[in-house]
PDB file of the backbone (N, CA, C, O) and the ligand in Angstrom, with CONECT records:
HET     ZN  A 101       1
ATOM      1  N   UNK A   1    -114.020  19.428 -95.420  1.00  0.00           N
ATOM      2  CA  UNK A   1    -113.590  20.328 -96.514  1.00  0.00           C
ATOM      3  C   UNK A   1    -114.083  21.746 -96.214  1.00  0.00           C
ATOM      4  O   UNK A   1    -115.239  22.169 -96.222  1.00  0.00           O
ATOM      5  N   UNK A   2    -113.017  22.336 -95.966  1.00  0.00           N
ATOM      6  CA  UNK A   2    -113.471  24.026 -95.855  1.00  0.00           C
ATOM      7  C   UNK A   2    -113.318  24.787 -96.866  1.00  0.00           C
ATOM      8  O   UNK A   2    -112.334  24.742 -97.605  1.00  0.00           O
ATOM      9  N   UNK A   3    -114.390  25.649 -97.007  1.00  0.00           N
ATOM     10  CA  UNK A   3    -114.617  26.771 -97.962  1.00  0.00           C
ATOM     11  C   UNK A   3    -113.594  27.846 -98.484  1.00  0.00           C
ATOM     12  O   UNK A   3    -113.267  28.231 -99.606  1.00  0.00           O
ATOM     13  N   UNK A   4    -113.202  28.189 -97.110  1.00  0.00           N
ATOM     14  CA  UNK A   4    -111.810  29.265 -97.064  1.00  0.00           C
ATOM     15  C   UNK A   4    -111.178  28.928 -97.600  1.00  0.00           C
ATOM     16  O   UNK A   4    -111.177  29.397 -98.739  1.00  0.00           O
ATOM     17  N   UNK A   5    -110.260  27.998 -97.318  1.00  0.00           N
ATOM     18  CA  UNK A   5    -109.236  27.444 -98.079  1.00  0.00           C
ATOM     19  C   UNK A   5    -109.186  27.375 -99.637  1.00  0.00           C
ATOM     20  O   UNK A   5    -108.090  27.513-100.181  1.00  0.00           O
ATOM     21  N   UNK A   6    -110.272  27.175-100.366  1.00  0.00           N
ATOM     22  CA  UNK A   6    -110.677  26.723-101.502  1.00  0.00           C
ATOM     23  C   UNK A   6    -110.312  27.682-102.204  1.00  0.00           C
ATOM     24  O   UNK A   6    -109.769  27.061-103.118  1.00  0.00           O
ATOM     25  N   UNK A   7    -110.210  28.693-102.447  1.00  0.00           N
ATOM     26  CA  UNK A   7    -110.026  30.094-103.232  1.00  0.00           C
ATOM     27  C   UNK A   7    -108.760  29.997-103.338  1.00  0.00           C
ATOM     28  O   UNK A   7    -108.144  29.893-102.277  1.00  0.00           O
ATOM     29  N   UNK A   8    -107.929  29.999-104.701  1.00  0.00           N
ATOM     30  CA  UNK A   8    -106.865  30.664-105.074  1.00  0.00           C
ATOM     31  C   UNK A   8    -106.565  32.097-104.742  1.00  0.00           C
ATOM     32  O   UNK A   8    -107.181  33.087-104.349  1.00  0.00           O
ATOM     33  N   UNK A   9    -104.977  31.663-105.175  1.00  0.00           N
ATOM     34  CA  UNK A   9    -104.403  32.720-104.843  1.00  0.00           C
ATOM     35  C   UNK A   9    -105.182  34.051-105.766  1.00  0.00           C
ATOM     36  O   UNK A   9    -105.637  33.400-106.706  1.00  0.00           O
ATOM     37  N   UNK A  10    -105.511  35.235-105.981  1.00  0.00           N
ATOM     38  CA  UNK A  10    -105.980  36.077-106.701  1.00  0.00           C
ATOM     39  C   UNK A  10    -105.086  36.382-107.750  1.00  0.00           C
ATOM     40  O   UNK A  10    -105.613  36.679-108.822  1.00  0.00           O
ATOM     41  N   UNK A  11    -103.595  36.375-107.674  1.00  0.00           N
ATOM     42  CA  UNK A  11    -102.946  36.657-108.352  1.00  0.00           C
ATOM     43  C   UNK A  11    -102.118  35.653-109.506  1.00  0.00           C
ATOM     44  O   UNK A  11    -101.815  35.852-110.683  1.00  0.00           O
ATOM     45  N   UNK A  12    -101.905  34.475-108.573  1.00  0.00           N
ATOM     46  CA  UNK A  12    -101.514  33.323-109.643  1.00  0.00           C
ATOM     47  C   UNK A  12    -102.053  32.035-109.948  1.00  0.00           C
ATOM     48  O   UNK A  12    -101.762  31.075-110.663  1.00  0.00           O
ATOM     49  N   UNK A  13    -103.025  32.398-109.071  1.00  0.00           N
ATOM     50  CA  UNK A  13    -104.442  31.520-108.911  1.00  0.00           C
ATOM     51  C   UNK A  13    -103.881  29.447-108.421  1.00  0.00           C
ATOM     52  O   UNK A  13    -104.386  28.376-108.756  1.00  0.00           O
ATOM     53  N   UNK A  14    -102.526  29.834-107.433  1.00  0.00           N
ATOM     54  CA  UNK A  14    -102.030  28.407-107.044  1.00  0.00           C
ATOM     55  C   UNK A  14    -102.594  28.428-105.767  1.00  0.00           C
ATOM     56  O   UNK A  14    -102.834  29.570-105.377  1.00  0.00           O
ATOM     57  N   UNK A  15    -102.873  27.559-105.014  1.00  0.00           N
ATOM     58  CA  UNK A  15    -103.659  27.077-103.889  1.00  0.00           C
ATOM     59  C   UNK A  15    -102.827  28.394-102.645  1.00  0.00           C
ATOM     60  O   UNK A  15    -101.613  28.436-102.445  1.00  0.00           O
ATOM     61  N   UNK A  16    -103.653  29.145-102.112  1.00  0.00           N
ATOM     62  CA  UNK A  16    -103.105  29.846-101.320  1.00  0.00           C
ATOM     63  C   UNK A  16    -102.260  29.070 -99.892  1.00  0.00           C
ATOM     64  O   UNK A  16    -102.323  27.876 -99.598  1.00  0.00           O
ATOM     65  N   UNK A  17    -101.625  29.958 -99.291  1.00  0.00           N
ATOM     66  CA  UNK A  17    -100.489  29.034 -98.465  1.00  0.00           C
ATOM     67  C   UNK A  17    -101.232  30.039 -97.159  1.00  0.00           C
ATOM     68  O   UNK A  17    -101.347  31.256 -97.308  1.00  0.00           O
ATOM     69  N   UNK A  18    -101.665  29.374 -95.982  1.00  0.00           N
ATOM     70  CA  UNK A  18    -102.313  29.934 -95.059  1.00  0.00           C
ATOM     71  C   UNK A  18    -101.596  31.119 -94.212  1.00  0.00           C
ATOM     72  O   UNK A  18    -102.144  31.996 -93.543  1.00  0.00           O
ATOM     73  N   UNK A  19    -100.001  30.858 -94.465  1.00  0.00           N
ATOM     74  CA  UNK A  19     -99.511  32.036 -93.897  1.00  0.00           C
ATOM     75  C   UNK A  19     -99.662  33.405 -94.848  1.00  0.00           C
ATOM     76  O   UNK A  19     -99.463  34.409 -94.165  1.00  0.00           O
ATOM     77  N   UNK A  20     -99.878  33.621 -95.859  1.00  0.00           N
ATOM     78  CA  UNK A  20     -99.854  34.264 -96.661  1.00  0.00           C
ATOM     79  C   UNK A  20    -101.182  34.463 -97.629  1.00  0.00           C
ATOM     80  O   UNK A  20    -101.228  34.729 -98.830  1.00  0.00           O
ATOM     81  N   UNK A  21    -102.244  34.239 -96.671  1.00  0.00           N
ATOM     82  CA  UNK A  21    -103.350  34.440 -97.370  1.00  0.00           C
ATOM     83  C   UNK A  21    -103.833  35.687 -97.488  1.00  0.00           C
ATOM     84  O   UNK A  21    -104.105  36.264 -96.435  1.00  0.00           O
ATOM     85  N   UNK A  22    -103.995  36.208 -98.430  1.00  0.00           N
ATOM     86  CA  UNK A  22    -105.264  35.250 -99.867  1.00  0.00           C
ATOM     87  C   UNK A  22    -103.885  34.770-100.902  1.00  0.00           C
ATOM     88  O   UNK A  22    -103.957  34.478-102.095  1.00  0.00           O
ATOM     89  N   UNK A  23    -102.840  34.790-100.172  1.00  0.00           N
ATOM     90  CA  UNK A  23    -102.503  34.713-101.772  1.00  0.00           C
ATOM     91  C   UNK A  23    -101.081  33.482-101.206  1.00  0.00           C
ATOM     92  O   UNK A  23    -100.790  33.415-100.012  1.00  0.00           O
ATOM     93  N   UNK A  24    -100.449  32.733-102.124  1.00  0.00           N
ATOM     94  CA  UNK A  24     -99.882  31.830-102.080  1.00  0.00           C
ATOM     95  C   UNK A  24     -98.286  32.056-101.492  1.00  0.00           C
ATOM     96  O   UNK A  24     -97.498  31.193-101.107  1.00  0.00           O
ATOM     97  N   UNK A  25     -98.158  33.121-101.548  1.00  0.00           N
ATOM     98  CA  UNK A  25     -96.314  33.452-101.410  1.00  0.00           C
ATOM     99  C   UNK A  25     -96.145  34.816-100.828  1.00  0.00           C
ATOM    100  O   UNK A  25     -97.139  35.457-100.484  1.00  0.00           O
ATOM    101  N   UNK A  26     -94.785  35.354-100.685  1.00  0.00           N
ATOM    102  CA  UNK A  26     -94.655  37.016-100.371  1.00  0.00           C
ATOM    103  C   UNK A  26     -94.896  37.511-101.730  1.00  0.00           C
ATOM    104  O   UNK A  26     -95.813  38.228-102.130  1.00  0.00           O
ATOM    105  N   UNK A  27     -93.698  36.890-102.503  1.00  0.00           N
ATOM    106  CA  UNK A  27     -93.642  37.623-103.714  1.00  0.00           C
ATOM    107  C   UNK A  27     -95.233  38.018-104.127  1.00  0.00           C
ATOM    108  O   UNK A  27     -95.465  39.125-104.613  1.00  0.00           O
ATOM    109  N   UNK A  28     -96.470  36.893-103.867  1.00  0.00           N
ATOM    110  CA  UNK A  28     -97.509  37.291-104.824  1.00  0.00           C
ATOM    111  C   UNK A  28     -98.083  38.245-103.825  1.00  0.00           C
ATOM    112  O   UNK A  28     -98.276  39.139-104.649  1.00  0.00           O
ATOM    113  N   UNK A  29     -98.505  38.760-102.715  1.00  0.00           N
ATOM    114  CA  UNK A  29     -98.382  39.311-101.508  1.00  0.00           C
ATOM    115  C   UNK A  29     -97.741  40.946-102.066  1.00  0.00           C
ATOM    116  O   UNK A  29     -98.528  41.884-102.195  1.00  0.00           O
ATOM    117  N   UNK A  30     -96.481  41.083-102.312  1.00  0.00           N
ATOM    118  CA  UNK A  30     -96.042  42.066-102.580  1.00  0.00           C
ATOM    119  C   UNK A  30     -96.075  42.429-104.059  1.00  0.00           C
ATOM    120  O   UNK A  30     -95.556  43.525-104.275  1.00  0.00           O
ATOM    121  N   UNK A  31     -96.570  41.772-105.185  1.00  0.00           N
ATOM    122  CA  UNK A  31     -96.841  41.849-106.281  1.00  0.00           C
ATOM    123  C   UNK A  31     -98.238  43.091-106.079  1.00  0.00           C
ATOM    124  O   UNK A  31     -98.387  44.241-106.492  1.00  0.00           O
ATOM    125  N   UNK A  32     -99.026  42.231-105.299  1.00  0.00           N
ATOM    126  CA  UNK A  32    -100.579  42.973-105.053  1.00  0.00           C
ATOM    127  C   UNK A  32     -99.948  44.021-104.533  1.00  0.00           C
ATOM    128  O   UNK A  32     -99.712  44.817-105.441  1.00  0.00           O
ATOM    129  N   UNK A  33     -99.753  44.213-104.015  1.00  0.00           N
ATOM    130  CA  UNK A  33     -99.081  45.512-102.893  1.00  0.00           C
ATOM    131  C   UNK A  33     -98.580  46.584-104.083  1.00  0.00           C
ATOM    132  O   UNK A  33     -98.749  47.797-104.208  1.00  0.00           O
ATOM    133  N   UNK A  34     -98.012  45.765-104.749  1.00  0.00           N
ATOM    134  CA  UNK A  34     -97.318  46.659-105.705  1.00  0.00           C
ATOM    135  C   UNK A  34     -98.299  47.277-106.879  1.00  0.00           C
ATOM    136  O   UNK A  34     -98.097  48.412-107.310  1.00  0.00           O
ATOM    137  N   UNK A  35     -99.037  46.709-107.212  1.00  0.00           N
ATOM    138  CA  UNK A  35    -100.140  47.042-108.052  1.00  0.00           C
ATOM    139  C   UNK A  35    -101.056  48.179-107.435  1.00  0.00           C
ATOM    140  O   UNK A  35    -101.385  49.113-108.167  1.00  0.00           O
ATOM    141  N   UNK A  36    -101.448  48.140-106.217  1.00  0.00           N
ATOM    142  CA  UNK A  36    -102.001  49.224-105.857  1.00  0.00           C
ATOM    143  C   UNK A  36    -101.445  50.393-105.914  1.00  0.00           C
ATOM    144  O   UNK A  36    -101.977  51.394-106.396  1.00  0.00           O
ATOM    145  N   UNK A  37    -100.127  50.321-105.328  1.00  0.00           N
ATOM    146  CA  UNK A  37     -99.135  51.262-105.195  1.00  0.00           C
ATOM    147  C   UNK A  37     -99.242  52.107-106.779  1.00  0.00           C
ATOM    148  O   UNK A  37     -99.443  53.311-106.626  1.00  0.00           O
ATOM    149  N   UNK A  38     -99.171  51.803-107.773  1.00  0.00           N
ATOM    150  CA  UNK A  38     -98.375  51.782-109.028  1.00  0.00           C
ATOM    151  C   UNK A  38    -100.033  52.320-109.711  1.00  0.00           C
ATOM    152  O   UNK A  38     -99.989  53.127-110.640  1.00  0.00           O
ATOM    153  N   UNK A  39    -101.480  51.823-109.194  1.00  0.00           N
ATOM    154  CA  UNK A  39    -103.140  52.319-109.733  1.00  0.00           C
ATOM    155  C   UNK A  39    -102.797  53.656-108.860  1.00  0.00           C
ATOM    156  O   UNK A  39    -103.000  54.702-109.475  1.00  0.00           O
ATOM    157  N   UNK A  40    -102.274  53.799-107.433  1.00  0.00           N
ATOM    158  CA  UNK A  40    -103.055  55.080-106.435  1.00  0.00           C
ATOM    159  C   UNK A  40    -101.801  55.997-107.675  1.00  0.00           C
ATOM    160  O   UNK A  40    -102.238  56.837-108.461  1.00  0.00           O
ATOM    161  N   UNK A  41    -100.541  55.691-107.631  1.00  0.00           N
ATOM    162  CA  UNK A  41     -99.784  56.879-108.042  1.00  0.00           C
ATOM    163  C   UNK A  41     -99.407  57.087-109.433  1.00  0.00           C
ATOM    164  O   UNK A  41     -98.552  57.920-109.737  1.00  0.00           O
ATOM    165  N   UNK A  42    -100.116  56.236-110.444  1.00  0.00           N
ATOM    166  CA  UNK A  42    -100.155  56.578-111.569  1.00  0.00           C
ATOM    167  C   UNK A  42    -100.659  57.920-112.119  1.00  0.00           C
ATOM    168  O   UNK A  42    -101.876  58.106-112.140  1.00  0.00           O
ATOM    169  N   UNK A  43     -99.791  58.907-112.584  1.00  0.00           N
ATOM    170  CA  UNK A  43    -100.241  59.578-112.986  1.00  0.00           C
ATOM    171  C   UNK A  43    -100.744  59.824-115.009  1.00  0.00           C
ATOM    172  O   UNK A  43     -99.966  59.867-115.961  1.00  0.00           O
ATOM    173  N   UNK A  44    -102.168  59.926-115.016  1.00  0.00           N
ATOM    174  CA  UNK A  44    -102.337  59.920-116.168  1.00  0.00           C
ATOM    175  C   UNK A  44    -101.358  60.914-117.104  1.00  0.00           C
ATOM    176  O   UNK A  44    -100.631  61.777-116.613  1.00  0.00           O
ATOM    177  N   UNK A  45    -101.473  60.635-118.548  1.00  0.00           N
ATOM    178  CA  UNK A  45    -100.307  61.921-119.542  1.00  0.00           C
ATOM    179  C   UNK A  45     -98.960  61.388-119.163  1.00  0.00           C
ATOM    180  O   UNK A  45     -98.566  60.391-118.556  1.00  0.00           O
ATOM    181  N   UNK A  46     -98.294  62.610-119.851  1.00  0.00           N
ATOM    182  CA  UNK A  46     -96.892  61.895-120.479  1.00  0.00           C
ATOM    183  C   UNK A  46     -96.310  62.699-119.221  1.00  0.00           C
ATOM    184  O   UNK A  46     -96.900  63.601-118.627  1.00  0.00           O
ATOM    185  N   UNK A  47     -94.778  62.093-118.873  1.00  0.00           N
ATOM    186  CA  UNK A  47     -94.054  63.346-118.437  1.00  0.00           C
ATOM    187  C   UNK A  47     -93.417  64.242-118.862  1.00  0.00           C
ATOM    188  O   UNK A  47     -93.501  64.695-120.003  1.00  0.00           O
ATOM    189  N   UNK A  48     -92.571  64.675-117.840  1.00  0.00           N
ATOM    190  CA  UNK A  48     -92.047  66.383-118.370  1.00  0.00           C
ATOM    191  C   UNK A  48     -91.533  66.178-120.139  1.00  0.00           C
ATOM    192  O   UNK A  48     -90.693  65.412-120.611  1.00  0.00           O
ATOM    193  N   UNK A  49     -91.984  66.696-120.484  1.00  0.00           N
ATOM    194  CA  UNK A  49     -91.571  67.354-122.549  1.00  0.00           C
ATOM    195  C   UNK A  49     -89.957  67.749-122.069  1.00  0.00           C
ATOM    196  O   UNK A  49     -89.629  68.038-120.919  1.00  0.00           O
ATOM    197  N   UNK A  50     -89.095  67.684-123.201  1.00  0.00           N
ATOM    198  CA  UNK A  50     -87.849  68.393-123.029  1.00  0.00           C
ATOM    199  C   UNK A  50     -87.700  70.003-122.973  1.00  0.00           C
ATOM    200  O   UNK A  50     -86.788  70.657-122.468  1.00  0.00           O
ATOM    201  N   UNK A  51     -89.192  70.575-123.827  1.00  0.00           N
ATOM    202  CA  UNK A  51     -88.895  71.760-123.259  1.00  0.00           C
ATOM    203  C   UNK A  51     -90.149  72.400-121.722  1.00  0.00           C
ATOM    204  O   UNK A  51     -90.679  73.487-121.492  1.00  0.00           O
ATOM    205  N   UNK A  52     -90.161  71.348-121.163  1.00  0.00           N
ATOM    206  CA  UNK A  52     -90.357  72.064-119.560  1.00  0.00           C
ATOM    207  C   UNK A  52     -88.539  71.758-119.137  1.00  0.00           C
ATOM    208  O   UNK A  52     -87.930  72.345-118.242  1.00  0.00           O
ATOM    209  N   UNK A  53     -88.105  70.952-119.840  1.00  0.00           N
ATOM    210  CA  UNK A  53     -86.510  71.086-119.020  1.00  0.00           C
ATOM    211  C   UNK A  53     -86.121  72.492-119.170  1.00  0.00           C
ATOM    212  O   UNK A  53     -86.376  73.253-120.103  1.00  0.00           O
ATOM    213  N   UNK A  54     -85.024  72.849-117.382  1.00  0.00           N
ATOM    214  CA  UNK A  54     -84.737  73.830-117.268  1.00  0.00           C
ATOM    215  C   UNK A  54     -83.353  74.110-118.846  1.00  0.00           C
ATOM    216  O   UNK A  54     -82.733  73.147-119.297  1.00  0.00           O
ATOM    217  N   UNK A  55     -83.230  75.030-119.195  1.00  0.00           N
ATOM    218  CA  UNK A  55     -82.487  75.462-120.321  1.00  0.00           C
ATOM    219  C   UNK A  55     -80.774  75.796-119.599  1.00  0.00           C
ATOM    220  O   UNK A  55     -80.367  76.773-118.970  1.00  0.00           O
ATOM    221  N   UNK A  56     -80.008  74.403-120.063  1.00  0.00           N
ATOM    222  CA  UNK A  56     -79.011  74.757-119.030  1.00  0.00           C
ATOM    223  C   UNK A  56     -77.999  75.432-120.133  1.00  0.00           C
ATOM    224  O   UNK A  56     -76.812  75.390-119.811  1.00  0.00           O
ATOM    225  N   UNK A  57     -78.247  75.923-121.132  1.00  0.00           N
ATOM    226  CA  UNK A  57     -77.271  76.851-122.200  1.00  0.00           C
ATOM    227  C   UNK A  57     -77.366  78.383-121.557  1.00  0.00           C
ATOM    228  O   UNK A  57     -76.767  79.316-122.092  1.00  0.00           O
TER     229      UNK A  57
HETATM  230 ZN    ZN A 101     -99.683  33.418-105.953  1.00  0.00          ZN2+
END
Protein backbone atom coordinates (compact mmCIF):
# COMPACT_ATOMS: atom_id res chain seq x y z
CA UNK A 1 0.00 0.00 0.00
CA UNK A 2 1.48 3.26 -1.13
CA UNK A 3 1.14 6.58 0.35
CA UNK A 4 1.07 8.57 -2.95
CA UNK A 5 -1.60 7.14 -4.29
CA UNK A 6 -3.80 7.63 -1.25
CA UNK A 7 -4.61 11.38 -1.60
CA UNK A 8 -7.60 12.47 -3.49
CA UNK A 9 -8.15 14.28 -6.09
CA UNK A 10 -7.89 18.09 -4.48
CA UNK A 11 -10.66 19.13 -6.36
CA UNK A 12 -13.37 16.39 -6.30
CA UNK A 13 -11.73 14.51 -3.82
CA UNK A 14 -12.35 10.90 -6.20
CA UNK A 15 -9.32 8.63 -6.11
CA UNK A 16 -6.79 10.37 -8.37
CA UNK A 17 -6.09 8.60 -11.84
CA UNK A 18 -2.14 8.35 -12.14
CA UNK A 19 -2.11 9.89 -15.49
CA UNK A 20 -3.54 12.92 -14.27
CA UNK A 21 -2.22 13.39 -10.98
CA UNK A 22 -3.00 15.02 -8.28
CA UNK A 23 -6.13 15.10 -9.59
CA UNK A 24 -8.55 12.43 -11.12
CA UNK A 25 -9.45 13.66 -14.79
CA UNK A 26 -8.51 16.64 -17.39
CA UNK A 27 -11.57 18.31 -16.72
CA UNK A 28 -10.52 18.45 -12.83
CA UNK A 29 -6.83 19.26 -14.10
CA UNK A 30 -8.17 22.17 -16.09
CA UNK A 31 -10.79 23.21 -13.55
CA UNK A 32 -7.53 23.94 -11.20
CA UNK A 33 -5.88 25.58 -14.02
CA UNK A 34 -8.76 27.57 -14.35
CA UNK A 35 -9.06 28.76 -10.88
CA UNK A 36 -5.71 30.12 -10.79
CA UNK A 37 -6.13 31.77 -13.94
CA UNK A 38 -9.47 33.52 -12.80
CA UNK A 39 -7.38 34.36 -8.51
CA UNK A 40 -4.02 35.86 -10.73
CA UNK A 41 -6.54 38.03 -13.07
CA UNK A 42 -9.27 38.93 -10.96
CA UNK A 43 -9.54 42.23 -10.77
CA UNK A 44 -10.90 43.65 -7.49
CA UNK A 45 -14.14 46.62 -7.94
CA UNK A 46 -16.70 46.85 -10.38
CA UNK A 47 -16.15 47.48 -14.07
CA UNK A 48 -16.33 50.28 -16.39
CA UNK A 49 -19.67 52.58 -14.92
CA UNK A 50 -21.74 53.64 -18.05
CA UNK A 51 -20.45 56.91 -17.69
CA UNK A 52 -16.62 56.00 -18.33
CA UNK A 53 -18.48 54.82 -21.67
CA UNK A 54 -17.25 56.79 -24.57
CA UNK A 55 -20.45 59.30 -25.29
CA UNK A 56 -21.43 58.13 -28.74
CA UNK A 57 -24.33 61.13 -29.07
ZN1 LIG B 1 -11.34 15.21 -9.69
Amino acid sequence: MTSATARPCPICRRPRIEQFAPFCSQRCRDRDLARWFSDSYAVPGEPATPEDLPDRD
